[in-house]
ZATOR-306410 format. One record per residue (C-alpha): residue number from 1; z, y, x. Coordinates in pm, 1 decimal. Each point is the difference from the previous one (the first is absolute). Layout:
// residues N
NUM; Z; Y; X
...
//
This chain:
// residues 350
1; 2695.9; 474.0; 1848.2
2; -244.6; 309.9; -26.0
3; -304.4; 27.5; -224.7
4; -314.0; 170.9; 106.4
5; -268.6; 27.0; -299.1
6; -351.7; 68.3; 106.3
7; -241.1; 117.9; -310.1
8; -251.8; 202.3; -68.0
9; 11.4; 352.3; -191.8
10; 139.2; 17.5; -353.3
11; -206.3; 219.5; -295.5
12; 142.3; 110.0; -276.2
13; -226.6; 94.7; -276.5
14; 71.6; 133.5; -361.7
15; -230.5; -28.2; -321.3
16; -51.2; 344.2; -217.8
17; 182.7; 14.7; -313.4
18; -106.0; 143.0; -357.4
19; 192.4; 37.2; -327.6
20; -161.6; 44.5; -399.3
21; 113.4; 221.8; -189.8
22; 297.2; -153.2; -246.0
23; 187.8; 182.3; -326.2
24; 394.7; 39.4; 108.6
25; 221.0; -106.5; -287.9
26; 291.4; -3.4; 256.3
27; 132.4; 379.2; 157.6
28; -166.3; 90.3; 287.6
29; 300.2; -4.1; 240.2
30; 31.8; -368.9; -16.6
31; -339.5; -78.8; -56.9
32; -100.1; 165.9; 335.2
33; 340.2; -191.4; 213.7
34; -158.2; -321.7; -159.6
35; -379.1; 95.0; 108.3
36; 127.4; 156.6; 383.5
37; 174.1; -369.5; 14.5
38; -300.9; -190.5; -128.7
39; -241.5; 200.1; 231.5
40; 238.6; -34.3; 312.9
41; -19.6; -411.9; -99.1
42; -343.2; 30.3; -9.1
43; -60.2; 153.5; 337.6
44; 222.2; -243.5; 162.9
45; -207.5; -275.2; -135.7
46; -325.5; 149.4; 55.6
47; 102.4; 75.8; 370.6
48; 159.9; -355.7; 31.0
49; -340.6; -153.5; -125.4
50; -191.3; 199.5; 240.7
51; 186.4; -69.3; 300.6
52; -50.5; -343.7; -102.2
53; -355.8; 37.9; -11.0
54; -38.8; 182.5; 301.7
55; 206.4; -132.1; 232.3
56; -161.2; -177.2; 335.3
57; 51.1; -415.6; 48.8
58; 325.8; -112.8; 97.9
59; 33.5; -243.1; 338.3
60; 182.6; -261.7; -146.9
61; 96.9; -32.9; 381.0
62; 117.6; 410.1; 29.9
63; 361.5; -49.2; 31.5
64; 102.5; -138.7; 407.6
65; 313.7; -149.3; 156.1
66; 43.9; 263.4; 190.2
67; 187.2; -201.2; 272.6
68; -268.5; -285.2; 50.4
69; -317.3; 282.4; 84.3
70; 127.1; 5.8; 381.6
71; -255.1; 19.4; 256.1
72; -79.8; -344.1; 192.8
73; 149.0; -11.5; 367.4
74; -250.3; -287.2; 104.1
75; -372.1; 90.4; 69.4
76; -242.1; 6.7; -313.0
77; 96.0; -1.4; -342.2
78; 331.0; -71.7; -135.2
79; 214.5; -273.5; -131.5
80; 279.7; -86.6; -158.1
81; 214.0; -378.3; -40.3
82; 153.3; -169.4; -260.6
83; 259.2; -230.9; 116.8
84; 238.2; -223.2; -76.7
85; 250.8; -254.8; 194.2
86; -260.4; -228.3; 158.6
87; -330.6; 187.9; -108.2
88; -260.6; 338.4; 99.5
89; -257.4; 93.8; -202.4
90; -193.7; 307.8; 202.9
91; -132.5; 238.1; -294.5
92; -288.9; 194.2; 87.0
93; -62.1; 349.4; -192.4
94; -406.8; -33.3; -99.2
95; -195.4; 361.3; -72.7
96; -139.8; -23.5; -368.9
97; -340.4; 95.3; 169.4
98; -126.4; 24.2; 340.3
99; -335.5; 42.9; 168.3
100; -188.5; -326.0; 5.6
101; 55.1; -153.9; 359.2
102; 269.3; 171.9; 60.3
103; 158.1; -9.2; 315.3
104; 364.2; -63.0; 103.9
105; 225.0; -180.0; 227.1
106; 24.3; -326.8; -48.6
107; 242.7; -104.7; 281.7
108; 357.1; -9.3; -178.5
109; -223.1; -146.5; -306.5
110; -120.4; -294.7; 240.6
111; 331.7; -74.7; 196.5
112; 146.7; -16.4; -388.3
113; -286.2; -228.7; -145.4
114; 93.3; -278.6; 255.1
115; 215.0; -244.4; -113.1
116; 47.9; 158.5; -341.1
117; 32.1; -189.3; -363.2
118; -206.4; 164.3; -209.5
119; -220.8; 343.6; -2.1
120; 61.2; 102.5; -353.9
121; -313.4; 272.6; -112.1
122; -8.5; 242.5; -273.5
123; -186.1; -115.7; -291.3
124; -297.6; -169.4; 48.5
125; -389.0; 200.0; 24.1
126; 123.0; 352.9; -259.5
127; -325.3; 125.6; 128.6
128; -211.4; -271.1; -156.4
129; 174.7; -131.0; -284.4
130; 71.2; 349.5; -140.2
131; -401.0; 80.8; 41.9
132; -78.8; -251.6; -206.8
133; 287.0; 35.7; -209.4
134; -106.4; 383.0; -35.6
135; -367.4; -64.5; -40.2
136; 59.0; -249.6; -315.8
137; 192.4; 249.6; -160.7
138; -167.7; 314.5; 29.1
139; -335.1; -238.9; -57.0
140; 130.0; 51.5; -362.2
141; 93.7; 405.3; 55.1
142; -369.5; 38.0; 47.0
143; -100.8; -75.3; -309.8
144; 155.5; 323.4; -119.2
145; -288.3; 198.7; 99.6
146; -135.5; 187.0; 289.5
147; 147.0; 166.9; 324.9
148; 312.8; 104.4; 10.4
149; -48.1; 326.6; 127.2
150; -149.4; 102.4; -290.6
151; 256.8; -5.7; -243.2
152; 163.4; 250.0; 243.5
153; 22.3; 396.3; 38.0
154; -282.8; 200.6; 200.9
155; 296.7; 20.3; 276.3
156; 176.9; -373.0; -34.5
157; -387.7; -77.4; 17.9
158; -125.9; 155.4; 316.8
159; 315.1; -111.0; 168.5
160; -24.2; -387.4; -128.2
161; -399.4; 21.8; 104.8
162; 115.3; 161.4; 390.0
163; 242.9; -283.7; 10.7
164; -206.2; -264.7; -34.9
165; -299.1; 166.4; 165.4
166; 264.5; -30.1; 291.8
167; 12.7; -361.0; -30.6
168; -336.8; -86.5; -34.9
169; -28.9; -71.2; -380.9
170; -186.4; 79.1; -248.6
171; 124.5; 76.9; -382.3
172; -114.3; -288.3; -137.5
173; 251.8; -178.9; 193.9
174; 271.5; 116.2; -242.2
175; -128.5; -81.9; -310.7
176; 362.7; 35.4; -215.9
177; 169.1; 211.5; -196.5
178; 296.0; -117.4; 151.1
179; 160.3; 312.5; 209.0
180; 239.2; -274.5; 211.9
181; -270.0; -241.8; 41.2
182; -220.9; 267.8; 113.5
183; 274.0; 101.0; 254.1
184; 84.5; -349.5; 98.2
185; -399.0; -53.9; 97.4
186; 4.7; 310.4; 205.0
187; 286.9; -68.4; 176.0
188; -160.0; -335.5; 76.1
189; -310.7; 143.8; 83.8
190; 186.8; 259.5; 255.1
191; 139.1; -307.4; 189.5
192; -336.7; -152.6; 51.0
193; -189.2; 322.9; 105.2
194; 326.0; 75.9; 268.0
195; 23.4; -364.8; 137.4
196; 351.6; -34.2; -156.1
197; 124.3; -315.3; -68.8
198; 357.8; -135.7; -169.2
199; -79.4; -346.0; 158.0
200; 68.7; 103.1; 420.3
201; 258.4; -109.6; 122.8
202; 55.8; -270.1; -191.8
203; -381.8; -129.6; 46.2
204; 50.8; -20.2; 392.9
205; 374.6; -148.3; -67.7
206; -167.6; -314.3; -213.4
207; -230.8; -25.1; 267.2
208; 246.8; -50.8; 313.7
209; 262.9; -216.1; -221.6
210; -302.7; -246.9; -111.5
211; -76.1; 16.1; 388.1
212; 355.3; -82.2; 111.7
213; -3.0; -221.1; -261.0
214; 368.4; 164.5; -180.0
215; 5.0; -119.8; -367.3
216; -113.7; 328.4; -197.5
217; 158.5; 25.8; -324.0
218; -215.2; 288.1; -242.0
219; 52.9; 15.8; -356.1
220; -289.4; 100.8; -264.5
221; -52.7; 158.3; -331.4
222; -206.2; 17.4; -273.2
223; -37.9; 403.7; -38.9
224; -219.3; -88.1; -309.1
225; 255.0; 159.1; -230.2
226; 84.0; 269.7; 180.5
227; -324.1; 110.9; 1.0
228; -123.0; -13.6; -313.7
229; 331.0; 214.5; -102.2
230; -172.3; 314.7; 133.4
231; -183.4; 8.0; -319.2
232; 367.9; 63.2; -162.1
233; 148.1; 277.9; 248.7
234; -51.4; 341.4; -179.7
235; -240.8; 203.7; 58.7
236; 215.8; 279.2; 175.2
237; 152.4; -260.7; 233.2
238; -366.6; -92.6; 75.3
239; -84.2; 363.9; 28.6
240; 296.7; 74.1; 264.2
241; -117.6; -296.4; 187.2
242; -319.2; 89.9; 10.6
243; 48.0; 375.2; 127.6
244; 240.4; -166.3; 334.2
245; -318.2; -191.9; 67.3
246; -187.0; 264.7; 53.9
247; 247.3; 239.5; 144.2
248; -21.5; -326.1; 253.9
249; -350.2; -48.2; 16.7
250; -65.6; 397.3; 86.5
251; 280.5; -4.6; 256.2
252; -138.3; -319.6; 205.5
253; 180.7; -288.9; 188.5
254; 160.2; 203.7; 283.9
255; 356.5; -47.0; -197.0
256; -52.6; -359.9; 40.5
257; -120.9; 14.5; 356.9
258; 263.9; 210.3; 98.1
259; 304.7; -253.7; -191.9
260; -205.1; -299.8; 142.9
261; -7.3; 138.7; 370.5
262; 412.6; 52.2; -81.1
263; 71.6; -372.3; -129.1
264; -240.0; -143.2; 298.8
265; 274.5; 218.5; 204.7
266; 318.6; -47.6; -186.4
267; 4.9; 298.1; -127.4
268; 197.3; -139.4; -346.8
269; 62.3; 320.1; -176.1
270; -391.3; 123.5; 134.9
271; -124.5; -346.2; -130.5
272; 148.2; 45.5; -327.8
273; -203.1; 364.0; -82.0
274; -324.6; -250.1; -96.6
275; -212.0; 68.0; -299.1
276; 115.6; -193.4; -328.6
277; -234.7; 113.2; -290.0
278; -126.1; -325.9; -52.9
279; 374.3; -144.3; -65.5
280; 106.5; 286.1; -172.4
281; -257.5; -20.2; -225.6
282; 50.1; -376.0; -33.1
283; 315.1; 103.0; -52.5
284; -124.4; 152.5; -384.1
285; -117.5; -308.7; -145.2
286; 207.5; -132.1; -266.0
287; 182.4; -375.8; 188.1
288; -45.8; 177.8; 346.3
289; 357.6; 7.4; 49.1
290; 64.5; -381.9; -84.9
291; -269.6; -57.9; 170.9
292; 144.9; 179.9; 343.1
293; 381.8; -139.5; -96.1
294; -178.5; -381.4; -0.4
295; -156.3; 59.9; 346.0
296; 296.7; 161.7; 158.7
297; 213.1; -303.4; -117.3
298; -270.3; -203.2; 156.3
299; 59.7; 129.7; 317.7
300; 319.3; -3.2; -2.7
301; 7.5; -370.7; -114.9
302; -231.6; -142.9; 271.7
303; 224.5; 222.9; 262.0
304; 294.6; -199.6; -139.6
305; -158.3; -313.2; 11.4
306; -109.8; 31.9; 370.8
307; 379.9; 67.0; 68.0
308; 78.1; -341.1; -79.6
309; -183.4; -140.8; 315.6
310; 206.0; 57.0; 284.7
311; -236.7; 223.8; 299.7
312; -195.4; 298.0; -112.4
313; -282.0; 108.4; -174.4
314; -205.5; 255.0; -74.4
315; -94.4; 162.1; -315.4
316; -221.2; 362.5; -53.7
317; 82.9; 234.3; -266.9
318; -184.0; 328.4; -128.5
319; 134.1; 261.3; 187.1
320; 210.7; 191.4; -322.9
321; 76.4; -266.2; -244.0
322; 169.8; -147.3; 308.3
323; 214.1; 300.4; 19.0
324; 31.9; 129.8; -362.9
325; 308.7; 9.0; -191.7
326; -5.5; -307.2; -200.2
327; -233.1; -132.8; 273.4
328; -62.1; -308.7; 205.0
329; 282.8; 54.6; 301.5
330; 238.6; 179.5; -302.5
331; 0.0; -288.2; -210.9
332; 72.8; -249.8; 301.0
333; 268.0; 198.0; 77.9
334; 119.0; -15.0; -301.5
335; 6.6; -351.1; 23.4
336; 229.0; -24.6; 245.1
337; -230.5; -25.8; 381.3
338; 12.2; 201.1; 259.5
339; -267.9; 249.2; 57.5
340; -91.8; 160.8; 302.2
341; -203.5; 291.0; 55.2
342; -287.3; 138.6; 257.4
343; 309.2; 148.5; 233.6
344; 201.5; -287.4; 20.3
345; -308.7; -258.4; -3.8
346; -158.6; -57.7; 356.7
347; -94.5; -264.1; 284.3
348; 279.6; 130.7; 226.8
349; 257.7; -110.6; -284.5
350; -137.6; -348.2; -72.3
//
């Protein structure tokens, strides 16, 4: 199996140092071997801490199966199955953000909704339960004063204050002193002004199942806690977050356009170069990672469970944590079921 790793640029910084003057009771040889070593530690650490500091979001999706991202041989976007003696479940790869009203082909999407068990969704309305979840905590981040862009730099400043001059804001709007919260706003903020949405395809998908009348099964969560744990992610996390945002914001939504355009196409590996700031930044916030293990286990579970009905079924995945090492179709093989790719997956063979 190969490995690809997609991530952003790594900075590595290093603090100054300074040393009082001391009395030597010890010869000079040995006590300058002992101070060389001690300085040399020191460096390390100081250039460790930095990078630390420094150092963009992580995907927690980066790492791919390199043998599932195979480009779809049917017309439109691609799938994959899960199968096992008696049972099909037809997994469609989701982009984690899309133009509103997107458009696509629906055909292979409609010949597979009839008949099916179950349409199983990606967790239920992110875009409106983490608004709310958002606004309740940063409700209490604005009691910490005024504008965030103040507490920046003449430089960070003007560039925060283009940013959201781009969206349409004002600097009221981020009233924290929170640098991720600030970042996570913006990003939000970007996706509104640019019509992007993470709720299309999967909006249009409820829709035709409901119509068709196919069970849907759709899980929810309380994002509450997650949330309010921004206030704990440190301040350089927040910082690093903040600076992708508007590295994103100044560059506009033609990445997105561009990977949506591929996945509409089946274009895998093209579908896959999408924007992720708002997950990587997620990504920072201390339980983030349970929080993504419990969801991909989710999936993986209510795939499982539709196996058990003998037919198919249909269940819709984001795009990368469907592909990721230790992700949705990697676990499931794990677990024993056959899993079929965008090549080998097509109306011809069924």
């Amino acid at each position: 199996m190969r490995l690809t790793v997609s991530g952003g640029r790594r900075r590595i910084g290093m603090t100054g140092l300074s040393v009082a003057d001391y009395y030597r009771t010890i010869p000079e040889r040995r006590m300058s071997v002992r101070f060389r070593l001690g300085l040399l530690v020191a460096v390390l650490l100081a250039a460790t801490s930095a990078a630390a500091q420094t150092a963009p979001p992580v995907d927690p999706d980066a790492v791919l199966v390199e043998e599932l991202v195979v480009t779809a041989r049917d017309p439109g976007p691609a799938w994959w199955k899960v199968s096992d003696a008696d049972t099909t479940v037809y997994v469609l790869g989701a982009p984690s953000l899309a133009p509103k009203r997107m458009q696509w082909d629906l055909s292979v999407f409609q010949r597979r909704l009839e008949g099916a068990n179950v349409v199983i969704l990606p967790f239920q309305d992110l875009r409106v339960r983490v608004t709310g979840a958002i606004g309740a905590a940063f409700n209490l981040m604005r009691l910490r004063g005024g504008p965030y862009e103040e507490r920046l730099d003449p430089a960070s400043r003007a560039r925060f204050a283009s940013a959201r001059e781009k969206v349409g804001k004002s600097a009221g709007r981020y009233g924290t002193g929170n640098p991720l919260a600030a970042g996570l706003m913006l990003a939000t903020d970007y996706r509104e002004a640019n019509n992007l949405t993470t709720s299309d395809p999967t909006k249009l998908i409820k829709l035709l199942a409901q119509r068709a009348k196919v069970p849907i099964s759709q899980k929810s969560y309380d994002l509450g806690p997650l949330m309010g744990a921004i206030i704990r992610t440190s301040p350089a996390a927040g910082r690093a977050c903040l600076d992708e945002v508007l590295t994103q914001v100044e560059a506009g939504p033609g990445v997105t356009l561009a990977a949506t355009r591929a996945w509409a196409e089946g274009d895998v590996r093209g579908a896959l170069g999408n924007e992720r700031t708002w997950e990587r930044c997620i990504a920072s916030v201390p339980g983030a990672q349970a929080f993504d293990n419990r969801v991909k286990a989710d999936q993986v579970a209510a795939i499982e469970q539709a196996l058990k009905a003998p037919g198919h079924a249909i269940a819709v995945v984001p795009l990368r944590p469907l592909l990721s090492q230790g992700g949705v179709l990697d676990r499931l093989r794990a677990a024993g079921y056959e899993v079929g790719t965008p090549g080998e997956v097509s109306e011809e063979t069924e």
